[in-house]
Biotite code that builds the C-alpha atoms (Angstrom):
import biotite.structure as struc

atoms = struc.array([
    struc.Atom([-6.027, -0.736, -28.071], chain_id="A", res_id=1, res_name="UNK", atom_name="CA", element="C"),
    struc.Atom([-2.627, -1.603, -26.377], chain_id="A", res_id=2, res_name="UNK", atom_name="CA", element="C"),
    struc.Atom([-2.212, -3.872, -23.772], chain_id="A", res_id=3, res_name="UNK", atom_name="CA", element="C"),
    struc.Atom([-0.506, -2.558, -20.635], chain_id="A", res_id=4, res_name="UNK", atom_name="CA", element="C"),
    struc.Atom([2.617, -4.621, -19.729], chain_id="A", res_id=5, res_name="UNK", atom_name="CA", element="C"),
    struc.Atom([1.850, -7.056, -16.508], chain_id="A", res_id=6, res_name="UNK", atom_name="CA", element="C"),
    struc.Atom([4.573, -7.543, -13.500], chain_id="A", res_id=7, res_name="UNK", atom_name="CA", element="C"),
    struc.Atom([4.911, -10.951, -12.841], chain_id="A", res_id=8, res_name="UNK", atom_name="CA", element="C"),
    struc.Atom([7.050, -12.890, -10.457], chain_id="A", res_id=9, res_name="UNK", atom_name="CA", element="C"),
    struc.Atom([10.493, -12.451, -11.044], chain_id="A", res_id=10, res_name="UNK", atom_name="CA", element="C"),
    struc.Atom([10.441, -9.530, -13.025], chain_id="A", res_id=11, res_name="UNK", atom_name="CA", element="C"),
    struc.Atom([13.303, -7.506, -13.516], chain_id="A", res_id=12, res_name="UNK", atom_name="CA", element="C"),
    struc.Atom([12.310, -3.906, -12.211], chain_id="A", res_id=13, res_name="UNK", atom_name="CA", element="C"),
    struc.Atom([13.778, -0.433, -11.859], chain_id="A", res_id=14, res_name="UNK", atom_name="CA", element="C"),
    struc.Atom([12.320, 2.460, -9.329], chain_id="A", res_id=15, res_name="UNK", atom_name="CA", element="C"),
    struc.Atom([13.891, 5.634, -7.888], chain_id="A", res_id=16, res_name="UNK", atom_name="CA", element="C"),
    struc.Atom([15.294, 5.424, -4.611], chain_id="A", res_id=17, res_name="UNK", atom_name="CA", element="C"),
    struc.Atom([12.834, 7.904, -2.972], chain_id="A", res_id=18, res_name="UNK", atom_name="CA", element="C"),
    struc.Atom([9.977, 5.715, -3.315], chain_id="A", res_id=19, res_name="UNK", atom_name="CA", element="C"),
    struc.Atom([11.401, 2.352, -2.253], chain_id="A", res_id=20, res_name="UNK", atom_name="CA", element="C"),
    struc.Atom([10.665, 1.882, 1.179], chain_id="A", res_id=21, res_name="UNK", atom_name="CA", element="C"),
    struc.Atom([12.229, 0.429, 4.229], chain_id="A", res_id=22, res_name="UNK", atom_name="CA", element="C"),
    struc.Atom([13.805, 4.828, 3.834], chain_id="A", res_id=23, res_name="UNK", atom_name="CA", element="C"),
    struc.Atom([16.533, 3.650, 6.321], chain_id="A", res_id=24, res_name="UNK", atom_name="CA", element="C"),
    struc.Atom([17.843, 0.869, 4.353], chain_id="A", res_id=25, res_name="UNK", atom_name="CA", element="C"),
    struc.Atom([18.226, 2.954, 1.555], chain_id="A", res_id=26, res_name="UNK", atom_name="CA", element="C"),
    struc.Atom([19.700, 6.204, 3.018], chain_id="A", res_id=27, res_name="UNK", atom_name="CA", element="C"),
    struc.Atom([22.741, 3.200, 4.468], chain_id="A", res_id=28, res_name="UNK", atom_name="CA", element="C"),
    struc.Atom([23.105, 1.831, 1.543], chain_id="A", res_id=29, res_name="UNK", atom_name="CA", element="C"),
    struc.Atom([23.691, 4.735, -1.080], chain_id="A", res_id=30, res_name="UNK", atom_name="CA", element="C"),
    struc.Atom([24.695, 8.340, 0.788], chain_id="A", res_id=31, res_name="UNK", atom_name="CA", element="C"),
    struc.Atom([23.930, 11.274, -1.034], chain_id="A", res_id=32, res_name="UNK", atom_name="CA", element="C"),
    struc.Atom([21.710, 9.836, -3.425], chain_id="A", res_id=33, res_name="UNK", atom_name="CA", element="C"),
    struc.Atom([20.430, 12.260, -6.055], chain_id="A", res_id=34, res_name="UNK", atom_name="CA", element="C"),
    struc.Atom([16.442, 12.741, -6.694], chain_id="A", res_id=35, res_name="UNK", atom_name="CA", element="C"),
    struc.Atom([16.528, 11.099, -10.010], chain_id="A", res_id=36, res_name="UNK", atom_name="CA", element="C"),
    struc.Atom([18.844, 8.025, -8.501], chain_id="A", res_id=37, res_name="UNK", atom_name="CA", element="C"),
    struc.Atom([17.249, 4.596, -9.464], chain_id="A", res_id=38, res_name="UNK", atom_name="CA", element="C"),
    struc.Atom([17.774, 0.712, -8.756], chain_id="A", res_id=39, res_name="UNK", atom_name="CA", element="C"),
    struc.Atom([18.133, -1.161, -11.370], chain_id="A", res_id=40, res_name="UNK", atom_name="CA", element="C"),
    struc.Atom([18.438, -4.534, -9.941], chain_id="A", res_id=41, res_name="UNK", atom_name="CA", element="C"),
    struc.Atom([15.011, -5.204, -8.726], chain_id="A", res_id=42, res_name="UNK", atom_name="CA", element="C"),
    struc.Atom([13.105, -8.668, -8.642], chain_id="A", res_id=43, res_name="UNK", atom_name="CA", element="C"),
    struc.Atom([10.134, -8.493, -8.165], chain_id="A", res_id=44, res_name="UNK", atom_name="CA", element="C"),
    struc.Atom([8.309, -11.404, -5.615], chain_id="A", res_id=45, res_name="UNK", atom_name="CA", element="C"),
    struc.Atom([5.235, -10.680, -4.334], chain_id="A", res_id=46, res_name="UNK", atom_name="CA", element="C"),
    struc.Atom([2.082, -8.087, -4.964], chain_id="A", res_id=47, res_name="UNK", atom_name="CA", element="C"),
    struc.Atom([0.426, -7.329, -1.475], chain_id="A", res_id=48, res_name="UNK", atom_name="CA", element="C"),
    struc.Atom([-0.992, -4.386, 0.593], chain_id="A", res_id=49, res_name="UNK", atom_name="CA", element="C"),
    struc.Atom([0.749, -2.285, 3.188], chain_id="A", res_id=50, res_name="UNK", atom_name="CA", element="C"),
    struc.Atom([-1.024, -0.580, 6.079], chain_id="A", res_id=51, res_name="UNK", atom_name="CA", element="C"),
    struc.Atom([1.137, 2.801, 7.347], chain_id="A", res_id=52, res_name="UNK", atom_name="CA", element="C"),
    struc.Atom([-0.039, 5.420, 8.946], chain_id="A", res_id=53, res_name="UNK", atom_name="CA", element="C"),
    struc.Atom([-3.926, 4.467, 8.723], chain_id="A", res_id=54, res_name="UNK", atom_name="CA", element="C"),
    struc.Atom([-3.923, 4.097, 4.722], chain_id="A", res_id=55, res_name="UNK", atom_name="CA", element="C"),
    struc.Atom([-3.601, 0.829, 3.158], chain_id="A", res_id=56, res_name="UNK", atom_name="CA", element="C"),
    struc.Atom([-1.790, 0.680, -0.098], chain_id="A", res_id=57, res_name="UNK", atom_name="CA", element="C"),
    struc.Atom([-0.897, -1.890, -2.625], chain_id="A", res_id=58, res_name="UNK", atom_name="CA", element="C"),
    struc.Atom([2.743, -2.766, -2.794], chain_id="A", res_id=59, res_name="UNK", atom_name="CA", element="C"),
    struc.Atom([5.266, -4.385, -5.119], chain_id="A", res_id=60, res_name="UNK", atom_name="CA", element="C"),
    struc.Atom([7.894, -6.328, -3.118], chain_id="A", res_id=61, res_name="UNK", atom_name="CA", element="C"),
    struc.Atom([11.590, -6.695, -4.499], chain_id="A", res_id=62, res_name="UNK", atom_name="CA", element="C"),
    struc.Atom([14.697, -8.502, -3.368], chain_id="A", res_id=63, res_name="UNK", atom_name="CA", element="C"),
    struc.Atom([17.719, -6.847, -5.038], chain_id="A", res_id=64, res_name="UNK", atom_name="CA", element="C"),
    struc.Atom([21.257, -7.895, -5.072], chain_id="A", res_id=65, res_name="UNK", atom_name="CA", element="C"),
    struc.Atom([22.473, -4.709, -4.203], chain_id="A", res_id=66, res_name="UNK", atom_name="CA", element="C"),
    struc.Atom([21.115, -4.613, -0.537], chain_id="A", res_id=67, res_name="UNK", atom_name="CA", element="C"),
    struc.Atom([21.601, -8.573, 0.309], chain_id="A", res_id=68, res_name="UNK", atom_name="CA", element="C"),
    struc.Atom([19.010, -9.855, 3.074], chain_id="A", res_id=69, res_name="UNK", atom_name="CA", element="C"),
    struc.Atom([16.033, -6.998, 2.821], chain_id="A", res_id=70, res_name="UNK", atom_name="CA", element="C"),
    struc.Atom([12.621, -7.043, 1.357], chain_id="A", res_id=71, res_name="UNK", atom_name="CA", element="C"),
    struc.Atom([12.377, -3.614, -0.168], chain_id="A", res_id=72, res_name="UNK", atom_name="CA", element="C"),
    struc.Atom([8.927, -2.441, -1.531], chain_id="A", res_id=73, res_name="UNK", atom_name="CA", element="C"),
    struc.Atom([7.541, 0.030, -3.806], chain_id="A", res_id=74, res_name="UNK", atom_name="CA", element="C"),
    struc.Atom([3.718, 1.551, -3.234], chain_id="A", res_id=75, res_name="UNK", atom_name="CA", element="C"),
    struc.Atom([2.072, 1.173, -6.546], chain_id="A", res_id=76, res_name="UNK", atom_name="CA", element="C"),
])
């Protein structure tokens, strides 16, 4: 049996941009972005869990050098 692959800290990550969450950061950053648009500069630092809305989720957070001074995350 194969092992899944683990994220650890500092892991270089990609995601789409309609799943990485704070929305409004993104929709600043890159206008017009297309469904299949990713990031590929993603770091991971952190696993944690996210209350919104009543639900709690876990979350991946990321740091990324193309949006400078955010915490993005990405619900698992």
């Amino acid at each position: 049996m194969a092992r899944a692959k683990r994220l650890g800290d500092q892991a270089r990550c990609s995601a789409l941009l309609k799943y990485i969450h704070p929305s409004p950061v993104i929709a600043v950053k890159f206008l017009n972005s297309l469904p299949t648009q990713r990031l590929d500069d993603l770091i991971a630092i952190k696993q944690d869990r996210v209350t919104r809305k009543g639900w709690t989720y876990d979350a991946i957070f990321f740091t990324s050098e193309s949006i400078p001074g955010e915490t993005l995350f990405v619900v698992r």
